[in-house]
C-alpha distance (Angstrom), angle and dihedral (degrees) to the residues before:
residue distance angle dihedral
X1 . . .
X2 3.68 . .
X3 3.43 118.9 .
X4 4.00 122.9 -161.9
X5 3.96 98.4 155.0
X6 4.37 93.2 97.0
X7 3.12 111.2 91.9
X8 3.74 100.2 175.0
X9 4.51 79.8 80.5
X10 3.60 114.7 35.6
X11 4.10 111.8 -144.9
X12 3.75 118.7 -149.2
X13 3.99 131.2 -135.0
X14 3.86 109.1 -142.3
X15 3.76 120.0 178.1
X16 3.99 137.3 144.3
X17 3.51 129.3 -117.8
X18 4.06 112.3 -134.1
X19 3.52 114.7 -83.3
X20 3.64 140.5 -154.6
X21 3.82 103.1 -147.1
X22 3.78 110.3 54.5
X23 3.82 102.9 152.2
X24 3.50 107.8 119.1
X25 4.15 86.9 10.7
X26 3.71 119.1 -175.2
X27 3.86 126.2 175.9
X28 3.76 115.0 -158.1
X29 3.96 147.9 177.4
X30 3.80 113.9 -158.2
X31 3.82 116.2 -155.2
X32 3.85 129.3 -142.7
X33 3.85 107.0 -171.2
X34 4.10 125.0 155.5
X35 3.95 86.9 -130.3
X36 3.70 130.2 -5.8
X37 3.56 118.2 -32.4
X38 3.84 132.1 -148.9
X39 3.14 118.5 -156.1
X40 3.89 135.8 172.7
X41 3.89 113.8 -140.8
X42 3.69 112.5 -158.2
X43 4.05 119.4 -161.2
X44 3.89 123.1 -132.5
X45 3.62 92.6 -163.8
X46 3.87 109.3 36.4
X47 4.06 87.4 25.7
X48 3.82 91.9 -141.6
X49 3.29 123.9 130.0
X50 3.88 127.4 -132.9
X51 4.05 127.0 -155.3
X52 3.81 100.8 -145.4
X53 3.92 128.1 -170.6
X54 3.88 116.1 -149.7
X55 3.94 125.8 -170.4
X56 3.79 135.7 165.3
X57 3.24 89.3 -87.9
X58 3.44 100.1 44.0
X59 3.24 109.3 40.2
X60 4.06 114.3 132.3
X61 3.85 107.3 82.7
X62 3.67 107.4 -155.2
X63 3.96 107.6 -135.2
X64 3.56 133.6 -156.5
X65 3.79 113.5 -78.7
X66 3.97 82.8 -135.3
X67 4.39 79.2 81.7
X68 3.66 82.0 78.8
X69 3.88 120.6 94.0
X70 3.86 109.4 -135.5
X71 3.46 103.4 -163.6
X72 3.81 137.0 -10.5
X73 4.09 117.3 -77.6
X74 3.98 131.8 60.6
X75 3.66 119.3 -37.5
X76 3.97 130.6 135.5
X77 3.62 105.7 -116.8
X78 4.39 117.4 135.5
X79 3.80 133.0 84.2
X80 3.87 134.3 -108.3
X81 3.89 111.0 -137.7
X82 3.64 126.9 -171.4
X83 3.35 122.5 176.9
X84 3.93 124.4 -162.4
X85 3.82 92.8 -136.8
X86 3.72 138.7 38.6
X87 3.82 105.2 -75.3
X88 4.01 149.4 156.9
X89 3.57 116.6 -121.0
X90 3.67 129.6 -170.3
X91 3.47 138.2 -151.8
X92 4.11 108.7 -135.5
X93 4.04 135.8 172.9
X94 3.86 114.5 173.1
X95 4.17 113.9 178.3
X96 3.85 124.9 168.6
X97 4.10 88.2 -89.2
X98 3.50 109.6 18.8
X99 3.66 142.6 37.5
X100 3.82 147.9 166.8
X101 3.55 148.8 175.1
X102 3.89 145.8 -162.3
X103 3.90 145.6 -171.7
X104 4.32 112.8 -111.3
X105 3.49 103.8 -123.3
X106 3.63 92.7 -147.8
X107 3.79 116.9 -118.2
X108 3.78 104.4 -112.7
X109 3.75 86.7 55.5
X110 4.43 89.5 52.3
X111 4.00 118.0 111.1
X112 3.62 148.0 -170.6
X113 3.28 101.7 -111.0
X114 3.83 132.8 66.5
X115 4.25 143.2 171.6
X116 4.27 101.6 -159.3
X117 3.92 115.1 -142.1
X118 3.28 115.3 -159.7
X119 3.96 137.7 155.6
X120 3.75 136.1 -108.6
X121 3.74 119.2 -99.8
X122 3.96 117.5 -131.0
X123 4.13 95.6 -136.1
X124 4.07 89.4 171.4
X125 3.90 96.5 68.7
X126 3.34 98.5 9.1
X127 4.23 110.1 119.6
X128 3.31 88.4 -172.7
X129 4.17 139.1 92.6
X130 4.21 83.4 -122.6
X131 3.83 115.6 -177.8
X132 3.59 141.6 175.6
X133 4.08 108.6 -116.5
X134 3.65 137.0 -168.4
X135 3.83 126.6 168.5
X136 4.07 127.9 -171.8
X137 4.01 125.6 -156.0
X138 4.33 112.7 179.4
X139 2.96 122.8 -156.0
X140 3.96 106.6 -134.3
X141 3.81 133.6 44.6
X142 3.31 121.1 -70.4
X143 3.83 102.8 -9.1
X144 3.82 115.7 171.7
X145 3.63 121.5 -125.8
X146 3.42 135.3 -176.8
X147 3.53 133.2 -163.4
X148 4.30 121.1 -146.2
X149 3.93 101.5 -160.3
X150 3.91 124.6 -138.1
X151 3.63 125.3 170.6
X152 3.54 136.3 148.2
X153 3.68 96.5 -123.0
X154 3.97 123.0 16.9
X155 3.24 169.7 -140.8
X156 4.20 106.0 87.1
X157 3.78 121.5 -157.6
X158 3.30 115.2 -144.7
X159 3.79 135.0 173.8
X160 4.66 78.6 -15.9
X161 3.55 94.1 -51.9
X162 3.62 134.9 103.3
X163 3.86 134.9 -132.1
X164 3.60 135.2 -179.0
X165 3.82 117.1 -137.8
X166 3.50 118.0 -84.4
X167 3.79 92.5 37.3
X168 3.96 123.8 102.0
X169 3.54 143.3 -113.0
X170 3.82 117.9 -147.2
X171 3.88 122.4 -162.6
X172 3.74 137.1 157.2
X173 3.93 113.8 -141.9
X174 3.95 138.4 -168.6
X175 3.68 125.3 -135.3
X176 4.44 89.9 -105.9
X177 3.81 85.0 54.4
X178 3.83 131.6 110.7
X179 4.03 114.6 177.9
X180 3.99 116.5 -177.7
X181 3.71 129.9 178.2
X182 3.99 130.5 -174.4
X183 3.84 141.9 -168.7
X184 3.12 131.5 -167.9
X185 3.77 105.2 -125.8
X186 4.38 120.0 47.8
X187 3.63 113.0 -46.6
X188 4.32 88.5 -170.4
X189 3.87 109.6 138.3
X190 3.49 88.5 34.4
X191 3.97 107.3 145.8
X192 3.86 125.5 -150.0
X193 4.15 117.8 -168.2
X194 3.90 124.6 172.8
X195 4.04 137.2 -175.9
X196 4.36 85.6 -121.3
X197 3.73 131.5 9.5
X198 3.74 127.3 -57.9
X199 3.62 138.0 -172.2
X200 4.48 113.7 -123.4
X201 3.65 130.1 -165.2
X202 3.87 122.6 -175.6
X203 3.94 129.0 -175.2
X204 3.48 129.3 87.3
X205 3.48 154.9 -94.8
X206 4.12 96.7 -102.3
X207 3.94 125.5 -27.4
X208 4.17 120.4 -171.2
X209 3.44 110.4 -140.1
X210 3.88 99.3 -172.0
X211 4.12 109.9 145.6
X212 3.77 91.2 170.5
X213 3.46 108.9 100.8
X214 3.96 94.4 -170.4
X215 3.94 89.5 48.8
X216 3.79 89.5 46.6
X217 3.64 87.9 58.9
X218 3.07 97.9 41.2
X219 3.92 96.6 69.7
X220 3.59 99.5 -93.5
X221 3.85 109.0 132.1
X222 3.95 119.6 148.1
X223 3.62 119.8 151.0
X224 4.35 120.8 -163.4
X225 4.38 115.1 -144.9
X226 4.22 103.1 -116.2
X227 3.75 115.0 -140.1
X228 3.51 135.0 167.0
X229 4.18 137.6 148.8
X230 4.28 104.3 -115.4
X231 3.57 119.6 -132.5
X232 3.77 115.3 -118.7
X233 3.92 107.1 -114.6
X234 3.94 90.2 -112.6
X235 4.21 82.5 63.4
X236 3.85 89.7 52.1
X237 4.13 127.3 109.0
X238 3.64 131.1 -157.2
X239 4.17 92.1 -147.0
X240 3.72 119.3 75.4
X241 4.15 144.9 171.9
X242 3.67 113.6 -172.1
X243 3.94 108.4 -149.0
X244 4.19 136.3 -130.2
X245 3.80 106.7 -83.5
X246 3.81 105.4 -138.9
X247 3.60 110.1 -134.4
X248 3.78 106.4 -1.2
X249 4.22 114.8 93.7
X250 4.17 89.4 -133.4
X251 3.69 144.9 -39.4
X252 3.75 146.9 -144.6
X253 3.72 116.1 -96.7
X254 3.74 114.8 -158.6
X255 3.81 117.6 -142.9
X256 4.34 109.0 -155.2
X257 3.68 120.8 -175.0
X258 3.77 124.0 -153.2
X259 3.97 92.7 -166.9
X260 3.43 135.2 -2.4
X261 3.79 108.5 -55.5
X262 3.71 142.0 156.3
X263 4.40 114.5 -128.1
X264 3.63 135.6 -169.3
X265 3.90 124.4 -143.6
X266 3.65 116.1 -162.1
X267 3.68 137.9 176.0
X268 3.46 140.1 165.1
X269 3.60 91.8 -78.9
X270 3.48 119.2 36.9
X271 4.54 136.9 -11.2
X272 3.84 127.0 -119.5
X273 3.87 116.8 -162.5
X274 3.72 115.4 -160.7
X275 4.17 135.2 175.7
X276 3.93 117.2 -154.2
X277 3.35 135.0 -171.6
X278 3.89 118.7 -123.5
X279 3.73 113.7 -63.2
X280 3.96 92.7 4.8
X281 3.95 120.7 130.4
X282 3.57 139.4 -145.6
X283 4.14 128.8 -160.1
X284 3.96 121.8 -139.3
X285 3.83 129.4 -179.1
X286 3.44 113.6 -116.7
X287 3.70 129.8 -151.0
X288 4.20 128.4 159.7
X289 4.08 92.0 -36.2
X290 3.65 144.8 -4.2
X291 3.68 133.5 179.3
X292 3.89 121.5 -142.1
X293 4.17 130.6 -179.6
X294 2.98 132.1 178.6
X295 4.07 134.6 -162.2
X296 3.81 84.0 -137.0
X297 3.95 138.3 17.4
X298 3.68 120.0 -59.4
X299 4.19 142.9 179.4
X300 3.62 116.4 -131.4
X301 3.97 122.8 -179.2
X302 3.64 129.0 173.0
X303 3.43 133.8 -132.6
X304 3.47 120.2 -166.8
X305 3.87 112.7 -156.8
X306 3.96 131.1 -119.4
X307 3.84 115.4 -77.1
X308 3.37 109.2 -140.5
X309 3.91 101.7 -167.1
X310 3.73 95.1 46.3
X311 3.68 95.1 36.7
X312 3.81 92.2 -129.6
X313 3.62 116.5 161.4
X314 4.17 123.4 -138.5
X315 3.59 125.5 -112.7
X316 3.82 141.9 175.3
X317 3.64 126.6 -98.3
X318 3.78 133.4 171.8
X319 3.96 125.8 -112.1
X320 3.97 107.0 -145.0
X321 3.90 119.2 -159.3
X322 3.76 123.5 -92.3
X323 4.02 80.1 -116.6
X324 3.60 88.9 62.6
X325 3.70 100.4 59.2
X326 4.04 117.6 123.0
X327 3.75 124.1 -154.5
X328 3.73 91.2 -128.6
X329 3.83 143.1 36.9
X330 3.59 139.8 -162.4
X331 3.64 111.2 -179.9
X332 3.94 145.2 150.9
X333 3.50 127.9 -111.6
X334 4.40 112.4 -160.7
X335 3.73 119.6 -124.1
X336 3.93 135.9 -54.4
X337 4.06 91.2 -92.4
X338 4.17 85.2 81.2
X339 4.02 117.8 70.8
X340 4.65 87.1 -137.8
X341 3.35 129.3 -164.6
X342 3.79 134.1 -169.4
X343 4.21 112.8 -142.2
X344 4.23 117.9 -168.6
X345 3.63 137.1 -163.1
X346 3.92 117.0 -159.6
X347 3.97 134.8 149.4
X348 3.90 107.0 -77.9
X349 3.38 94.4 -113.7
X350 3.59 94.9 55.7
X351 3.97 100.9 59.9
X352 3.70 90.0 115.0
X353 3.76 118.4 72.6
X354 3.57 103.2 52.5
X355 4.30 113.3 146.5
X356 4.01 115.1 -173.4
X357 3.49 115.0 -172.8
X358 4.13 82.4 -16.4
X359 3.63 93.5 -61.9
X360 3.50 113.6 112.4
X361 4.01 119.1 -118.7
X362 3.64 139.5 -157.7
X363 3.42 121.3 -167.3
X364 4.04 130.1 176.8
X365 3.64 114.9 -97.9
X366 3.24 134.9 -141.8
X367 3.89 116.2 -158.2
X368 3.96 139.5 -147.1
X369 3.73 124.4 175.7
X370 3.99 128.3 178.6
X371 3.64 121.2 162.4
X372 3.71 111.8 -33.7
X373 3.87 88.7 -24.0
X374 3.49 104.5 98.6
X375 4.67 109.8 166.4
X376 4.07 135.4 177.2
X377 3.58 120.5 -158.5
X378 3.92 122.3 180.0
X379 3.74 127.8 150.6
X380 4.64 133.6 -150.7
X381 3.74 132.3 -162.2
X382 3.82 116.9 -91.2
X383 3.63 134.4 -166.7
X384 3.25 126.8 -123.9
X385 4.37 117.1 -91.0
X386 3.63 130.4 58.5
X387 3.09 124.1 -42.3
X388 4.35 144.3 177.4
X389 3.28 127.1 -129.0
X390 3.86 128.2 -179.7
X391 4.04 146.2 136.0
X392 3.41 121.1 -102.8
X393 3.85 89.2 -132.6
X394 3.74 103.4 45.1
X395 3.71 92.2 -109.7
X396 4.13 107.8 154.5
X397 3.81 118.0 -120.9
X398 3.78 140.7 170.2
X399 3.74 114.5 -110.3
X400 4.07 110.0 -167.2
X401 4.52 111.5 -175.7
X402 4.05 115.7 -160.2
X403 3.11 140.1 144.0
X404 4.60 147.2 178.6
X405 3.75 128.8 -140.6
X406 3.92 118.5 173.0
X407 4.02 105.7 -57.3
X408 3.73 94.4 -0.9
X409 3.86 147.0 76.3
X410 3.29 139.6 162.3
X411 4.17 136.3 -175.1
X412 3.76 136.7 179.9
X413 4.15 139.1 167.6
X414 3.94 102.7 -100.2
X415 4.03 85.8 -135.4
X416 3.80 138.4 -45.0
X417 3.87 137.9 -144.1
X418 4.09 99.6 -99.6
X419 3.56 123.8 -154.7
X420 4.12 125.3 -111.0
């Protein structure tokens, strides 16, 4: 039986959203631990259970490939993961084309009530079957769930029947299950509410991020699966500082209201204030740091966009609130086949100070100041492993870990400061 109720060890839902590239397919969880880390690693589709020893040198558990959702519907496919000591755990698919990666939200910290980001899909010069996908796992028996539709374009088939957007889906769900539906078109605004807490991933199967027009034409057409683990809206902030990508020239960040709200985008350049209705979005171009606030709680993700000369491939990654920051990380970086980065946000006059691994680093910063909020972002290499990050004053700051090889990237928050 699975048991989620202690909450003196936090156990971890890991499962994979279907994917389009699956040669060479491999379905991980990477483990952040300040020492070695037991863990036990229980199977929704075999229903064994497996006792499963990580170190810093060992710290990518190869799962199952049954954690990977085949098609959309009800099927029990995912991983329960509980560690014996306070740990980061990460979501991870790697395949000869296409990878992806995520940060556990662990399940004490799960809701009933989510706002789904997503990303549009480029159907003009896309030559591939792209679609919007989101899949739900509870975590007790028969919890109710229902699904309010938004999409850009409609109708949405799911389970054989159609809906329009702005009409619901109503399921009930046990704790083995995984259900996932797609579209084809932007399933942003999307909102997912349940009777007991539930685990949601959004992304999808493969999205081409091509803005060249000339390259488009060309031939070039490549597309990158988006996945990433949504924060319930009671794990949401209205504060945020979007970090330096390493590597990529800019992305898209995604603006997602809950309710009705009013934001402001800043750069270094110039401000954009915006009011949106509930569950309405707004794009910004992103380059070394922005500043957004909000007069109520928001998502933002970044999406960092294709690089043609290196050939690395976008991917989604989760913007956590300046109110979520923690004053020390451990977190896992995937193997030496990805070209990773680390990016921070601290207080500008707190750049100094920084120990990884306890090595000191500098890093350039980039800087952004607006009334008494004055921030530094800058981001290094890293190797792959586990590694420790923290200030030598205590001071709290975001830590975001990605990273691009040829057809591929992948990005994830190292950790955040969750709610009780």
């Amino acid at each position: 039986m699975m048991n989620f109720s202690g909450t003196e060890i936090l156990c971890f839902k890991v499962f994979i959203l279907e994917q389009t590239w699956t040669d060479n397919r491999e379905s991980e969880v990477l483990v952040a631990g300040k020492s070695t880390v037991k863990m036990t690693v229980q199977d929704f589709t075999k229903h064994d259970n497996q006792s499963v020893i990580i170190t810093a040198n060992n710290y990518a558990y190869t799962l199952d490939d049954s954690v990977r959702i085949p098609s959309d519907g009800t099927g029990q496919h995912g991983a329960l993961i509980c560690p014996n000591d306070t740990a980061s755990m990460y979501g991870f698919y790697d395949a000869q084309y296409g990878g992806e990666g995520y940060l556990s939200i662990p399940a004490q910290y799960q809701s009933t009530k989510y706002v789904i980001p997503s990303y549009n899909l480029d159907q003009i010069y896309q030559n591939y079957a792209s679609r919007s996908i989101v899949a739900i796992s509870p975590q007790k028996a028969n919890t109710i769930v229902n699904i309010l539709l938004k999409s850009d374009k409609g109708p949405i088939t799911v389970n054989n029947a159609r809906y329009s957007p702005n009409s619901s889906i109503n399921l009930v769900l046990n704790p083995y299950d995984t259900f996932q539906f797609s579209h084809t078109h932007d399933l942003t605004g999307t909102m997912v509410t349940s009777s007991a807490p539930i685990s949601v991933i959004s992304g999808s199967n493969c999205i081409n991020t091509f803005l060249n027009q000339c390259c488009r034409t060309g031939g070039h057409h490549d597309c990158n699966p988006y996945m990433e683990m949504i924060l319930p809206t009671d794990q949401l902030d209205s504060f945020y500082v979007v970090p330096d990508i390493a590597n990529y020239q800019w992305s898209t960040v995604r603006v997602l209201s809950i309710n009705a709200t009013t934001i402001t985008f800043r750069n270094q350049t110039h401000a954009i204030t915006k009011s949106l209705i509930a569950r309405e979005h707004i794009d910004f171009q992103h380059k070394q740091i922005s500043y957004i606030q909000a007069s109520d709680n928001v998502i933002v993700t970044l999406y960092p966009q294709y690089e043609v000369t290196t050939f690395f491939d976008s991917f989604m990654m989760t913007i956590h609130g300046v109110n979520q920051y923690l004053a020390e990380y451990h977190f896992a970086v995937p193997s030496n086949s990805f070209t990773s980065s680390i990016s921070i946000v601290v207080q500008s006059n707190e750049i100094g100070g920084f120990l990884l691994d306890d090595h000191p680093i500098t890093m350039y910063m980039f800087n952004i100041s607006h009334g008494s909020d004055d921030f530094s972002t800058g981001s290094t290499g890293i190797k792959p492993g586990v590694h420790h990050i923290k200030h030598l004053n205590g001071v709290k700051f975001g830590l975001w870990v990605y990273g691009g090889k040829m057809h591929s990237g992948y990005g994830y928050p190292g950790g955040l400061q969750f709610r009780n």
